[in-house]
C-alpha positions as CSV (number, residue, x, y, z in Angstrom):
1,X,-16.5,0.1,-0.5
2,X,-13.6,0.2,-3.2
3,X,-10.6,1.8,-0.5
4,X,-11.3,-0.9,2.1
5,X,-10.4,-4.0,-0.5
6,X,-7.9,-2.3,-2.9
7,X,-4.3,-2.4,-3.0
8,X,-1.7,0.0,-4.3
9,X,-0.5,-1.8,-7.2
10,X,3.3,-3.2,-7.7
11,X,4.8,-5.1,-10.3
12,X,7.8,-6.8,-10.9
13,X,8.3,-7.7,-14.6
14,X,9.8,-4.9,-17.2
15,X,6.3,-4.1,-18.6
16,X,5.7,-2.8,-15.3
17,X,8.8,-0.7,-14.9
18,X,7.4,2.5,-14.9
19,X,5.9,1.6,-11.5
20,X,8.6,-0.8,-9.7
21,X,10.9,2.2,-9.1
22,X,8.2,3.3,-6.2
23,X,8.4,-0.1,-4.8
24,X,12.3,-0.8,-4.7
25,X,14.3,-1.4,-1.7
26,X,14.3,2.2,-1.2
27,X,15.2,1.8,2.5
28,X,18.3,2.5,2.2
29,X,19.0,-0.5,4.4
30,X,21.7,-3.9,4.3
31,X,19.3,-6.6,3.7
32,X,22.0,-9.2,3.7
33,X,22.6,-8.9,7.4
34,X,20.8,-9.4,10.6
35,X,23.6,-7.8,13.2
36,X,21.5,-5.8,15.5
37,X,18.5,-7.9,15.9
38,X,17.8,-9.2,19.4
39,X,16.7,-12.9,19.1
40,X,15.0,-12.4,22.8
41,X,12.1,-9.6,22.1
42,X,9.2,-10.6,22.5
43,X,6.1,-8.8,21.0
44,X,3.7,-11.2,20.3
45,X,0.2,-11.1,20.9
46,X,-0.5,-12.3,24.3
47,X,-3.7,-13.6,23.6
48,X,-6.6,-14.3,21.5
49,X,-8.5,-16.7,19.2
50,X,-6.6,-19.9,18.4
51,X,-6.4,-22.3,16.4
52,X,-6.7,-19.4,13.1
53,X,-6.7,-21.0,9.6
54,X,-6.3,-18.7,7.2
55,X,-6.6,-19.9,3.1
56,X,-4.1,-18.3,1.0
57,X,-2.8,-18.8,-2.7
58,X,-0.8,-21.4,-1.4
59,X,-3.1,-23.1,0.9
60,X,-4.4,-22.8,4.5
61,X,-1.7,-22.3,7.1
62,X,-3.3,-23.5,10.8
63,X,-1.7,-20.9,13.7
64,X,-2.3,-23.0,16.7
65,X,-1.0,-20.2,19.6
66,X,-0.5,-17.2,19.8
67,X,2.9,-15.6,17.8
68,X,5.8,-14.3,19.8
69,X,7.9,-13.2,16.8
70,X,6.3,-12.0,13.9
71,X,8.2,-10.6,10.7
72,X,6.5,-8.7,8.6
73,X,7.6,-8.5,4.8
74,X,4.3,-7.0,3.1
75,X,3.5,-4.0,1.5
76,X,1.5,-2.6,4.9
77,X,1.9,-5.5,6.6
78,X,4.3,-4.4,9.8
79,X,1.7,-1.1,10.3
80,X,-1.7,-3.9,10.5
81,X,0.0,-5.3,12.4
82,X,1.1,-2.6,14.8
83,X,-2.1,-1.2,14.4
84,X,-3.6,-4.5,15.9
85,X,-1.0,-4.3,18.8
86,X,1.4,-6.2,17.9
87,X,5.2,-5.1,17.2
88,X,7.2,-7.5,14.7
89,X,10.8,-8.0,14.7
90,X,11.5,-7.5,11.9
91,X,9.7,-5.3,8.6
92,X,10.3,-4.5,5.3
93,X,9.7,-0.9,4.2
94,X,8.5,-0.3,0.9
95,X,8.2,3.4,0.7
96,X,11.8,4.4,2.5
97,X,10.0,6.6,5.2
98,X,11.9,8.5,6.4
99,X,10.8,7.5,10.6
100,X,14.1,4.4,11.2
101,X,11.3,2.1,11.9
102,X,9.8,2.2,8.3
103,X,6.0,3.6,9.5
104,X,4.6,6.5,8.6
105,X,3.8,10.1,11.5
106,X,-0.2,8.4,11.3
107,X,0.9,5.2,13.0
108,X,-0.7,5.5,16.5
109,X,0.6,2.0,17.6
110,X,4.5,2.5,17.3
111,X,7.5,0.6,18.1
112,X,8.9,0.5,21.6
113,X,11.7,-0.9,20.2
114,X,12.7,-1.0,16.7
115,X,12.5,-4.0,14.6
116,X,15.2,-5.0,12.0
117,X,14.5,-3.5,9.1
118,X,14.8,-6.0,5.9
119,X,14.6,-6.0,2.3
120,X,11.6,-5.8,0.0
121,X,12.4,-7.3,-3.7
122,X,16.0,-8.0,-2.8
123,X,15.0,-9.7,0.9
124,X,18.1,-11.7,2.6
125,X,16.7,-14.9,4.2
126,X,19.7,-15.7,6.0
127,X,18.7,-12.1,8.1
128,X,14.7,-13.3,8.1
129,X,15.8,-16.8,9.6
130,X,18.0,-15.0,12.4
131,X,15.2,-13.4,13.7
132,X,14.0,-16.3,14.6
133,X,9.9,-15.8,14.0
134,X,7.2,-17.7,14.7
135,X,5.3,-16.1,12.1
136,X,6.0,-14.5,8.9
137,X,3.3,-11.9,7.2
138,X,4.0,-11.9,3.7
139,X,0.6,-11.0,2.5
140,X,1.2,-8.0,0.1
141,X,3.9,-9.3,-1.8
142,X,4.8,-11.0,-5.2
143,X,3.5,-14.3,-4.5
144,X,6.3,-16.1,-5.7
145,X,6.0,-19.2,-5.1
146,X,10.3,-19.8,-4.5
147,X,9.8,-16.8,-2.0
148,X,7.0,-18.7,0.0
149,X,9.0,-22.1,-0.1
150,X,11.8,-20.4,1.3
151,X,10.1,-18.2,3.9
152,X,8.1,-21.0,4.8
153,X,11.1,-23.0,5.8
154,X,12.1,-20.7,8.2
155,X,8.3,-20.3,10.1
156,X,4.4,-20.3,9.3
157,X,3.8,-17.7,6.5
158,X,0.7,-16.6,5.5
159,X,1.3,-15.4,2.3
160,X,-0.8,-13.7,-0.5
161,X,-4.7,-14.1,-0.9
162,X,-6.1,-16.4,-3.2
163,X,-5.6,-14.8,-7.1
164,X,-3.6,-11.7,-4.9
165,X,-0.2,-12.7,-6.6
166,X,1.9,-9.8,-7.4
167,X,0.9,-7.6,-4.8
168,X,-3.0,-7.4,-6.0
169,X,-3.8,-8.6,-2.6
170,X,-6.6,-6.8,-1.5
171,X,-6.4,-4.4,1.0
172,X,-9.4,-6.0,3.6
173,X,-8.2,-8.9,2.5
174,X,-4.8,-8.0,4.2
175,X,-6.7,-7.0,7.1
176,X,-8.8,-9.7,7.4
177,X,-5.5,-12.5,6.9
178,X,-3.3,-10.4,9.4
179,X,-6.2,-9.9,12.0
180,X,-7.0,-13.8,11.7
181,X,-3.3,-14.6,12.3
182,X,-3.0,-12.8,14.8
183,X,-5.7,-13.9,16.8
184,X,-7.8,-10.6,16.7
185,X,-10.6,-10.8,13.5
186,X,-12.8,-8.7,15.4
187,X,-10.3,-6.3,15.9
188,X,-9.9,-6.0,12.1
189,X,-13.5,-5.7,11.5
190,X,-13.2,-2.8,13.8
191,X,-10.7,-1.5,11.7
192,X,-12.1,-1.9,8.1
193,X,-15.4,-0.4,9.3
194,X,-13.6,2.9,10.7
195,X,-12.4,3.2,7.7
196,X,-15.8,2.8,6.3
197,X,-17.2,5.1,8.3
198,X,-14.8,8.1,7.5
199,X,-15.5,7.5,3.9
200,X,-18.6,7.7,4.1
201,X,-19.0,10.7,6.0
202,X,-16.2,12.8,3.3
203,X,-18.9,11.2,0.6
204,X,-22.3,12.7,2.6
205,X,-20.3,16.0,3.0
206,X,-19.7,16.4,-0.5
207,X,-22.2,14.9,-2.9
208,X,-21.2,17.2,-5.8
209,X,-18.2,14.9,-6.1
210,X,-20.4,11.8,-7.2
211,X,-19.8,11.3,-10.7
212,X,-16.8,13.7,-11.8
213,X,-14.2,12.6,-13.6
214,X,-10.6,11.5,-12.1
215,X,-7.3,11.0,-13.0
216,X,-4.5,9.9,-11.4
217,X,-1.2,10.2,-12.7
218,X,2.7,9.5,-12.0
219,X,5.5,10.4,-13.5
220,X,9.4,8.7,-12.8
221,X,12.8,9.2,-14.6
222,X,11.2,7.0,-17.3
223,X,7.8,8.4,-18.0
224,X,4.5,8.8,-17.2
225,X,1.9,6.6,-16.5
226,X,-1.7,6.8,-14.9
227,X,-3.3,3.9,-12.5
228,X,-6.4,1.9,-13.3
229,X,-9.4,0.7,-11.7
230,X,-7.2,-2.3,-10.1
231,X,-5.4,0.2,-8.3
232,X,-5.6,1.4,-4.9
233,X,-5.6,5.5,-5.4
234,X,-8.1,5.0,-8.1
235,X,-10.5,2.9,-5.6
236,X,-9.2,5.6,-2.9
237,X,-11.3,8.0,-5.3
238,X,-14.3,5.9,-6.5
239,X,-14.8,5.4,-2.9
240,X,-15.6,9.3,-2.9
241,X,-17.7,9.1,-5.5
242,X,-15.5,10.2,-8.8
243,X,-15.4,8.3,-11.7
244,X,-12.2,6.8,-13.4
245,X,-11.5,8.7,-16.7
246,X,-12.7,7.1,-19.3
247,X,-9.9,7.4,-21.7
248,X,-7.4,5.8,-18.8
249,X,-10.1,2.8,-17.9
250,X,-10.2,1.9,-22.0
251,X,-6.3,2.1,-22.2
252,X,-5.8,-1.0,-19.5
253,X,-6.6,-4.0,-19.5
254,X,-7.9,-6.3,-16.7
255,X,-5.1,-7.0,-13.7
256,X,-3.0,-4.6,-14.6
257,X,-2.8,-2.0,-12.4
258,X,-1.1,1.2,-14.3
259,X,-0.9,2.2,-17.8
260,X,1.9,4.1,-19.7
261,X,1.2,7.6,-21.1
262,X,3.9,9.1,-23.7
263,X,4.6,12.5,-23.8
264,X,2.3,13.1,-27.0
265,X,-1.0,11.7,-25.0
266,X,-0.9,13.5,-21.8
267,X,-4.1,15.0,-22.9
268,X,-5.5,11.9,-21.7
269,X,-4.9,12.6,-18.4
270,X,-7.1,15.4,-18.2
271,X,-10.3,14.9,-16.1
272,X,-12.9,16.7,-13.5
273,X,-9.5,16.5,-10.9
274,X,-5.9,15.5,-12.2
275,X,-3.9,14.2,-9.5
276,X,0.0,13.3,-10.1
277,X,2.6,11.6,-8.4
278,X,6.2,12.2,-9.0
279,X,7.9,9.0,-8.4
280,X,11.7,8.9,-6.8
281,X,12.0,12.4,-9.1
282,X,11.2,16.1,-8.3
283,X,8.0,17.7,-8.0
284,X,9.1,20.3,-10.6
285,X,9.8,17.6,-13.3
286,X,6.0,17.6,-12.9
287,X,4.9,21.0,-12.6
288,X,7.0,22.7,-15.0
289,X,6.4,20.2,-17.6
290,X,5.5,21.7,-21.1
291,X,3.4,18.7,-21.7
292,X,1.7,18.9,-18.3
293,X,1.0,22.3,-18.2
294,X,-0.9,22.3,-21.2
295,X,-3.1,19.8,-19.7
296,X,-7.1,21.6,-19.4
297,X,-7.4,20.8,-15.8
298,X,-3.9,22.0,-15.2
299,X,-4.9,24.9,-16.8
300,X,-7.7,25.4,-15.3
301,X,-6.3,24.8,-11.5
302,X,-8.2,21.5,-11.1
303,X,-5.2,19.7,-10.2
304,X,-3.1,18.2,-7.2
305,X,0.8,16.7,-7.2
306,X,0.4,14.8,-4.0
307,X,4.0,14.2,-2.5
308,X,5.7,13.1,0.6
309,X,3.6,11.5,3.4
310,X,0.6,12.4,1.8
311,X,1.6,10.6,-0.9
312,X,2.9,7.6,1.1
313,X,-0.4,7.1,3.0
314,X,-2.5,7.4,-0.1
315,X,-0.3,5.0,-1.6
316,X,0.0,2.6,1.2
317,X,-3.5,1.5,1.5
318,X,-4.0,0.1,5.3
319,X,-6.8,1.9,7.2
320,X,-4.8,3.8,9.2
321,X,-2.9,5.4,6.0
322,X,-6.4,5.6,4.4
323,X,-7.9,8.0,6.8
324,X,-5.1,10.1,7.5
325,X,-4.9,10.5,3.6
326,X,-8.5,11.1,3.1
327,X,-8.4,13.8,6.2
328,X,-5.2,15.5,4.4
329,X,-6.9,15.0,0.7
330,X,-10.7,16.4,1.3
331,X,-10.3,19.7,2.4
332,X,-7.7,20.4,-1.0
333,X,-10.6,18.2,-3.1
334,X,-13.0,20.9,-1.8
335,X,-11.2,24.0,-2.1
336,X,-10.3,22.6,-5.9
337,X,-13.6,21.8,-7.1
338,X,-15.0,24.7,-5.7
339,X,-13.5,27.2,-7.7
């Protein structure tokens, strides 16, 4: 399935401007300082299958024992690894939720004591190194290859997937790498097949939504733009059955994940279901859009602006995110295309 090996795409060059603003340091937090951090928390895995070599962009990194002191800089990593039982010290939050320890209200596995939070594109590896981790996750990320010199100095990183550089890591890939390091892969098989197994069940319940049309949007103080077929929300929806739209899928080009849409070809957006994410803006700049309203399916109620922690855990992409997302999403799917 599509949702299980997907990532929400992030960029970090101008071209792909229209999308970095969802991905800044939106936290809200100092990444140039560690003060706070307790250097004697332990929340390591206390067991499971050692040595793990795990192949990444950079090479296989060998994890002989068991972590201690996991940080976890990914897009999604700190919640696999929660989710796997395991609490890092420290976590980058890419979406600025707004729970202190940067997860989302589906994260069963929470914190018993908060980790610091870091920095995402502007991370301070003076506050990583005084942390002092065993193990760094930094598997949805840019791929940099300074970043994963410099983290690597400070402890074992397993970095991106092979060919996952700038965050196109894919999602059961991340699962897979985090589960591996540590020391619980059957865990994260367990995992990726719940997942699985809840899409497949939203897909037997509706079979009218196999082969409709879907688009899906965003808007931020810069423009518009709609995701491709390398993106995570569109696999979210072909995992459902819908088809991208055909006018979005001829616009991008392979490995990019997002395409820009000027104001005088929004009627490219419209498909079967029209879904739109305002990005660090209001809802209304959407919904009272001239351009936007005009849109057929707008017009003709077959559309969904998906906001707050819906539109974090659709956007996020771990299992955990993915089902609560997909229990949220179906019943306003249904009640859309039923009309």
């Amino acid at each position: 399935m599509h949702g299980s090996r997907r990532l929400t795409g992030l960029a970090l060059g101008a071209a792909a401007a229209l999308l970095l603003s969802g991905c800044a340091d939106s936290s809200g937090q100092d990444s140039g300082s560690a003060e706070g951090g307790d250097a004697s928390q332990d929340t390591g895995a206390s067991s499971g299958t050692y040595p793990a070599t795990i192949d990444t962009e950079f090479g296989e990194v060998t994890i002989d024992e068991a972590p201690e002191r996991v940080v976890a800089l990914g897009w999604g990593d700190a919640e696999v690894a929660l989710d796997l039982g395991v609490e890092p010290v420290g976590a980058s939050d890419w979406l600025g939720f707004e729970d202190p320890d940067g997860i989302g209200p589906w994260v069963e596995n929470t914190y018993t004591e908060s980790p610091e939070i870091l920095g995402t594109l502007e991370l301070s590896y003076e506050a990583v190194a005084a942390l002092e981790p065993d193990l760094i996750l930094d598997v949805r990320s840019s791929g940099d290859q300074e970043r994963h010199d410099r983290l690597s100095s400070i402890a074992p990183t397993v970095g991106v997937a092979p060919g996952g550089a700038n965050f196109l890591t894919e999602a059961e890939d991340q699962v897979t790498m985090i589960a591996a390091a540590l020391g619980q892969p059957e865990v994260g098989e367990e995992m990726l097949a719940e997942q699985e197994q809840a899409f497949a069940a939203a897909v037997e319940e509706n079979p009218e939504w196999e082969g409709q049309t879907a688009t899906v949007a965003s808007r931020t103080a810069e423009g518009w733009g709609a995701y491709t077929a390398a993106d995570g929300r569109v696999a979210f929806m072909e995992d459902l059955g819908f088809e991208q739209n055909p006018e979005i899928a001829e616009l991008g080009d392979e490995g990019e994940f997002s395409v820009n849409i000027s104001d005088e070809q929004l009627e490219l957006l419209d498909a079967d279901l029209l879904l739109g994410f305002p990005i660090f803006i209001e809802e209304t700049e959407i919904t009272e859009d001239a351009g936007w309203t005009s849109i057929p399916a707008v017009e003709d109620g077959r559309e969904l602006v998906v906001t707050g922690d819906l539109a974090n855990a659709f956007s996020l992409g771990t299992p955990e995110a993915q089902i609560y997302a997909l229990d949220e999403l179906s019943a306003e799917f249904e009640e859309i295309l039923g009309q």
